[in-house]
TIVO-2410 file (N, C-alpha, C; in nm, 3 decimals):
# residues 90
REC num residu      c1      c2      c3 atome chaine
REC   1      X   2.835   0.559   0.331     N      A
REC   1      X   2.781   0.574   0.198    CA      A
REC   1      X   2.770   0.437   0.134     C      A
REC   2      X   2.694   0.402   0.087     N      A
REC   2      X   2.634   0.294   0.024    CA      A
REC   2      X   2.642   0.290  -0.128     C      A
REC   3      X   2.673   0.156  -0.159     N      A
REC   3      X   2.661   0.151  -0.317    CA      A
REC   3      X   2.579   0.165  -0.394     C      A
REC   4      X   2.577   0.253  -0.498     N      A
REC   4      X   2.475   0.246  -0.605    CA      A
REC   4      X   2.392   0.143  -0.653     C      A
REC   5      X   2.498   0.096  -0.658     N      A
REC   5      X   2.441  -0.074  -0.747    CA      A
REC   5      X   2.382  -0.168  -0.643     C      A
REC   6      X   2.444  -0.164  -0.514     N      A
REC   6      X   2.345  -0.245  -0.437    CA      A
REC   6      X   2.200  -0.196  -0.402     C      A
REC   7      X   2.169  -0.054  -0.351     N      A
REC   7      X   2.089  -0.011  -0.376    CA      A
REC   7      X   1.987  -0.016  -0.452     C      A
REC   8      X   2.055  -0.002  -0.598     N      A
REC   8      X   1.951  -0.068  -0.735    CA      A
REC   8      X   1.908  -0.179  -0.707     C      A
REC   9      X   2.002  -0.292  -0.702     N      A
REC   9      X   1.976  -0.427  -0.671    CA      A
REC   9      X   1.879  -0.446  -0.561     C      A
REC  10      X   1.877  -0.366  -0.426     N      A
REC  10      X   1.777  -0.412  -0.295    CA      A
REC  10      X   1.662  -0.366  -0.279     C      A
REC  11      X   1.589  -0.263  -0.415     N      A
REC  11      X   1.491  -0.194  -0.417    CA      A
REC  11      X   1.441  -0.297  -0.482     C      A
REC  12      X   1.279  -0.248  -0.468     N      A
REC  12      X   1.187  -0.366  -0.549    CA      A
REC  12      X   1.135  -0.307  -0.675     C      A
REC  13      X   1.055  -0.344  -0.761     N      A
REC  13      X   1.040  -0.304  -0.889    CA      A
REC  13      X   0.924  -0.210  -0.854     C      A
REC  14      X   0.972  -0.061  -0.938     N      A
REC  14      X   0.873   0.024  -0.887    CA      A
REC  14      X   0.862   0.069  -1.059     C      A
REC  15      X   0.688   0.103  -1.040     N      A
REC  15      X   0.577   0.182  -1.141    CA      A
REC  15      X   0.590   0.340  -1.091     C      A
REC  16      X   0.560   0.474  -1.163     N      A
REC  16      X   0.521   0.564  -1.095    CA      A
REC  16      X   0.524   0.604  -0.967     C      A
REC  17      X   0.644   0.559  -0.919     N      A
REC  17      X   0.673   0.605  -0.778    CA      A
REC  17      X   0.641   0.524  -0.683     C      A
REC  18      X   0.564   0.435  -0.741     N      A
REC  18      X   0.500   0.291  -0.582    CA      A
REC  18      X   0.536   0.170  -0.654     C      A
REC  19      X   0.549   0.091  -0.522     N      A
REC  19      X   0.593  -0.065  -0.610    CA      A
REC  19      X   0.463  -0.083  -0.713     C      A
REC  20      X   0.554  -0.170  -0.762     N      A
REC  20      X   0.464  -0.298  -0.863    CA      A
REC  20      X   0.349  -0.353  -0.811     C      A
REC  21      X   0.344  -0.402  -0.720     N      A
REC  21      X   0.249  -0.455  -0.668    CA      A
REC  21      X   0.118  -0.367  -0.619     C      A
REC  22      X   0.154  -0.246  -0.577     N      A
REC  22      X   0.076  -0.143  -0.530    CA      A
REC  22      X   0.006  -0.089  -0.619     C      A
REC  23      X   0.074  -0.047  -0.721     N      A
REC  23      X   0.050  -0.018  -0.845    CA      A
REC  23      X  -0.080  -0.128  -0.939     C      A
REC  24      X  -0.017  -0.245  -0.938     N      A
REC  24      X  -0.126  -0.327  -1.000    CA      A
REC  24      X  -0.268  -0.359  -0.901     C      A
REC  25      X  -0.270  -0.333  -0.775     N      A
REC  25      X  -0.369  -0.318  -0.692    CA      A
REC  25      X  -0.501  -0.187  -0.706     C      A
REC  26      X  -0.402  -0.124  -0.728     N      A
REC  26      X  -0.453   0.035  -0.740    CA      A
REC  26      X  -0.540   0.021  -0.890     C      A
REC  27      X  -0.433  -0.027  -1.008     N      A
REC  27      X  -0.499  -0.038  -1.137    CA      A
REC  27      X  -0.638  -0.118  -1.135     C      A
REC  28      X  -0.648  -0.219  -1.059     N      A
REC  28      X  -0.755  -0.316  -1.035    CA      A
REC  28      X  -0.832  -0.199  -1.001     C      A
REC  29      X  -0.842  -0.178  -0.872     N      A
REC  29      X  -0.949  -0.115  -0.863    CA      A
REC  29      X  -0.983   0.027  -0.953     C      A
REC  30      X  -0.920   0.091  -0.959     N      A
REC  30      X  -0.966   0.181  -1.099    CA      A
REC  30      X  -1.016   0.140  -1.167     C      A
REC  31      X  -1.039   0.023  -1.255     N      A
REC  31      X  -1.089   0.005  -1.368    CA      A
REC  31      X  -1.225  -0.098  -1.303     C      A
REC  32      X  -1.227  -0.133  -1.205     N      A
REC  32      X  -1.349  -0.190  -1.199    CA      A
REC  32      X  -1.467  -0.079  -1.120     C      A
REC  33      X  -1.410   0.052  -1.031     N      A
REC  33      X  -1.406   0.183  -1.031    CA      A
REC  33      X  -1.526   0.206  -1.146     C      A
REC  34      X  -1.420   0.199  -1.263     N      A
REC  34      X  -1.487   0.286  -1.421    CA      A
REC  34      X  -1.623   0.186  -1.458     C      A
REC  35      X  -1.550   0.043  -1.450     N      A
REC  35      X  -1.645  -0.051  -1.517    CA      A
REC  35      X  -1.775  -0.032  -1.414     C      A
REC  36      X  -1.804   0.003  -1.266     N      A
REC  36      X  -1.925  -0.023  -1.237    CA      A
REC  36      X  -2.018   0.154  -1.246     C      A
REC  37      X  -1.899   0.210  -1.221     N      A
REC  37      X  -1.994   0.384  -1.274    CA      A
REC  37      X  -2.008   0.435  -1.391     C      A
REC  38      X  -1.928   0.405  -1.486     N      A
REC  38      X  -1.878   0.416  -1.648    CA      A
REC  38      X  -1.869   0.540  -1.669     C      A
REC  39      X  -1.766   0.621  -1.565     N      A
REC  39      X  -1.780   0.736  -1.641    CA      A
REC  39      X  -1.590   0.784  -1.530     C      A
REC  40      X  -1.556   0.891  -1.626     N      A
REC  40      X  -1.412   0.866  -1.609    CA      A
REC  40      X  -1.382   0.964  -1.440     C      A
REC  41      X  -1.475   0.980  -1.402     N      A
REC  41      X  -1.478   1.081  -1.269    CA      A
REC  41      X  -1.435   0.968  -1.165     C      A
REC  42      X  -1.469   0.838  -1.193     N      A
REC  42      X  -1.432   0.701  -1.077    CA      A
REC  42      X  -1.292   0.696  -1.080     C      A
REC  43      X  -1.239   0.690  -1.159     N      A
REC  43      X  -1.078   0.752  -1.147    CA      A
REC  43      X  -1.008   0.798  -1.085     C      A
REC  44      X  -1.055   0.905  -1.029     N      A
REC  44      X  -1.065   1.037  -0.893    CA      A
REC  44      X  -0.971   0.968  -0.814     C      A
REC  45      X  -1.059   0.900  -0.711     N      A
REC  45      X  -1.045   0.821  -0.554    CA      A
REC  45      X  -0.872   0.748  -0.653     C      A
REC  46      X  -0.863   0.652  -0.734     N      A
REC  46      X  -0.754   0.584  -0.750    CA      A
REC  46      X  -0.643   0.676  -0.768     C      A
REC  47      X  -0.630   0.805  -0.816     N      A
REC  47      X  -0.515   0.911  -0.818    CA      A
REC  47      X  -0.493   0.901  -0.663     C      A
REC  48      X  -0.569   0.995  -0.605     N      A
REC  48      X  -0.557   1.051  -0.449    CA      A
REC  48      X  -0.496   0.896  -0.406     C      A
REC  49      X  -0.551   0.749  -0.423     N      A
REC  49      X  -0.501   0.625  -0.371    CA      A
REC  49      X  -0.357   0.634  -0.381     C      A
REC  50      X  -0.296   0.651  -0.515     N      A
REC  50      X  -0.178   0.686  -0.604    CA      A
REC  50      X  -0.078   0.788  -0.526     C      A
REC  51      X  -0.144   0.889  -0.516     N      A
REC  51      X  -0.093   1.030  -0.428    CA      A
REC  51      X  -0.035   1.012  -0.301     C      A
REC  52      X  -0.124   0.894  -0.215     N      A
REC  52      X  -0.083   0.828  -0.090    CA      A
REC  52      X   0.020   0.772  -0.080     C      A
REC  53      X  -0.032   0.649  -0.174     N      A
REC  53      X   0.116   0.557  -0.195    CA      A
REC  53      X   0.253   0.612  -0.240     C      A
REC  54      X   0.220   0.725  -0.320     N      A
REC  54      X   0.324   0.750  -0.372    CA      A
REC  54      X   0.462   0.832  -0.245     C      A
REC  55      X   0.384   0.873  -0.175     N      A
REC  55      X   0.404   0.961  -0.038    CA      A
REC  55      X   0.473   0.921   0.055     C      A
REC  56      X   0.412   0.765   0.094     N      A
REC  56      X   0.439   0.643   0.157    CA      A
REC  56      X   0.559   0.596   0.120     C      A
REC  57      X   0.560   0.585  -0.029     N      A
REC  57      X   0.697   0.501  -0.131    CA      A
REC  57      X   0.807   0.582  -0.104     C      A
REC  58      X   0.788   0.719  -0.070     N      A
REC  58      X   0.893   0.820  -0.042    CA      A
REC  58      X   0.999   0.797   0.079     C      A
REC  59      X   0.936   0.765   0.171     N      A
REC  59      X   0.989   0.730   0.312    CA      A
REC  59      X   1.051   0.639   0.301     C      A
REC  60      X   0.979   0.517   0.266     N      A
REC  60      X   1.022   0.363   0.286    CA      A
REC  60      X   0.944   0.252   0.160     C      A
REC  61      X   1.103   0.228   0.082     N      A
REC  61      X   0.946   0.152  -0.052    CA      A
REC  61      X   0.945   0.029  -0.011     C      A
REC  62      X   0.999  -0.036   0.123     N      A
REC  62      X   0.899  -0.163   0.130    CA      A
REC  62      X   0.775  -0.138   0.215     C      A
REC  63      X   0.715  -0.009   0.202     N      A
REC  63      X   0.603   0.025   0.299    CA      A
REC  63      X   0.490  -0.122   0.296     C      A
REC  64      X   0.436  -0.126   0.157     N      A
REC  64      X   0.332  -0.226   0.152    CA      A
REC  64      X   0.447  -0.390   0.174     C      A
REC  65      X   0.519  -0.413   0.144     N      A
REC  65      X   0.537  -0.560   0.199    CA      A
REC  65      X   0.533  -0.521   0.352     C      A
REC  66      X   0.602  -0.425   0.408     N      A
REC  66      X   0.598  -0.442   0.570    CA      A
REC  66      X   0.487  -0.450   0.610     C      A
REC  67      X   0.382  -0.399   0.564     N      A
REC  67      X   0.212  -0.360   0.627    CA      A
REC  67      X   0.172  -0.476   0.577     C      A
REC  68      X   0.147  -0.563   0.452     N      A
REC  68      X   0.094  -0.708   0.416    CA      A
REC  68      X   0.150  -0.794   0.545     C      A
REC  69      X   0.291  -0.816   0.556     N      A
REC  69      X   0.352  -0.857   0.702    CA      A
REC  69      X   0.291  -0.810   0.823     C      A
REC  70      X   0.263  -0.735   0.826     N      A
REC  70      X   0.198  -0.694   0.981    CA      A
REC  70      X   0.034  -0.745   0.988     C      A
REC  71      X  -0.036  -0.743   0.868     N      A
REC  71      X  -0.164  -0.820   0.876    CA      A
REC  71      X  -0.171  -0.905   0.898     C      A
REC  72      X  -0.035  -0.981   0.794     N      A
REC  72      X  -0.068  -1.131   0.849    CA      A
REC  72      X  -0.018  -1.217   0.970     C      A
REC  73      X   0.071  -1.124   1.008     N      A
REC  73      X   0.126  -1.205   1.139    CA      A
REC  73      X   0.063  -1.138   1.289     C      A
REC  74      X  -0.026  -1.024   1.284     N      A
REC  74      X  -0.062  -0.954   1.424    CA      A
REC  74      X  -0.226  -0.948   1.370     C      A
REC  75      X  -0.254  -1.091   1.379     N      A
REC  75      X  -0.420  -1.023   1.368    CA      A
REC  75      X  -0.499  -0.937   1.504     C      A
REC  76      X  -0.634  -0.970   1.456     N      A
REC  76      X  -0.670  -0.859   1.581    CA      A
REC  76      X  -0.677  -0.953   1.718     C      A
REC  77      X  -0.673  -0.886   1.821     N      A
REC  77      X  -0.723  -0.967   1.904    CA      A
REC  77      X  -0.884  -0.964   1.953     C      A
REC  78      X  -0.902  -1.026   2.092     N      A
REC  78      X  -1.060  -1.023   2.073    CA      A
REC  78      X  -1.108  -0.894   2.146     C      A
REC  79      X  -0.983  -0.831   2.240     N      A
REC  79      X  -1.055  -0.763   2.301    CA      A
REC  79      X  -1.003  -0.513   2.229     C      A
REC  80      X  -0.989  -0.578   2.103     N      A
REC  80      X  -0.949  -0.433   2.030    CA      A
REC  80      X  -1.048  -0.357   1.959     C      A
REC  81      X  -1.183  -0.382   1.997     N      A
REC  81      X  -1.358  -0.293   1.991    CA      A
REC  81      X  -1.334  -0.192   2.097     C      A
REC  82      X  -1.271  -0.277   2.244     N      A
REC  82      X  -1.265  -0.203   2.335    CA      A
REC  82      X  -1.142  -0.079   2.370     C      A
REC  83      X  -1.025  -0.192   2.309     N      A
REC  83      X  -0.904  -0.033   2.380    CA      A
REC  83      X  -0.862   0.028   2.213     C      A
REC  84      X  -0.942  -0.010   2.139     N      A
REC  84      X  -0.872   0.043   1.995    CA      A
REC  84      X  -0.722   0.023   1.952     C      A
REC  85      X  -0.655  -0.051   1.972     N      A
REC  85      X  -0.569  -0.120   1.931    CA      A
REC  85      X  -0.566  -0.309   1.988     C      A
REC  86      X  -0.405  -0.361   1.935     N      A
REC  86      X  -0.387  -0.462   1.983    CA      A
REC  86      X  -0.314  -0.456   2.103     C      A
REC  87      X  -0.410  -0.461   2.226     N      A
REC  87      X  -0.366  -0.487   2.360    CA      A
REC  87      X  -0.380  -0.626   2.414     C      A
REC  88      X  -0.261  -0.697   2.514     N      A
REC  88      X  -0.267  -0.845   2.488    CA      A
REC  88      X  -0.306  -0.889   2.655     C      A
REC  89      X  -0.363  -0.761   2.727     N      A
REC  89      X  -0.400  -0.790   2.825    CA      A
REC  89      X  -0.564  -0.774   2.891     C      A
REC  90      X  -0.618  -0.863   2.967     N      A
REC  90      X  -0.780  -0.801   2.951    CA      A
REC  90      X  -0.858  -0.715   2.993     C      A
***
């Protein structure tokens, strides 16, 4: 059993159920969403976005730092058109 307080302390700052960061990603695009259709139905897609993350945040809330980490350190390779993933052999 684990401490409360460390717990508090080792989580990251969360909005509505998804980090901060996810959250202010999501807000971006919503509102530029609204700003290029102008009408409040563009909204839609950023809930269901919300709904995901929020889903995701359930399991594991460093979901998005681990996945930003995995982009940037496993890019693609050249030959993943062909076997649909990263395979490191030819």
């Amino acid at each position: 059993m684990s401490n409360p307080l460390f717990r508090a302390l080792a989580r990251p700052q969360m909005v509505a159920g998804v980090t901060y960061p996810f959250f202010v990603l999501n807000a971006i695009v919503a509102v530029e969403l609204f700003l290029v259709f102008k009408t409040p139905l563009a909204l839609l897609p950023s809930l269901v976005v919300h709904a995901v993350g929020y889903a995701a945040h359930l399991r594991d809330v460093h979901v998005m730092g681990l996945w930003l980490t995995r982009l940037s350190k496993t890019p693609r390779v050249k030959n993943y058109r062909l076997r649909g993933a990263n395979v490191y052999r030819p």
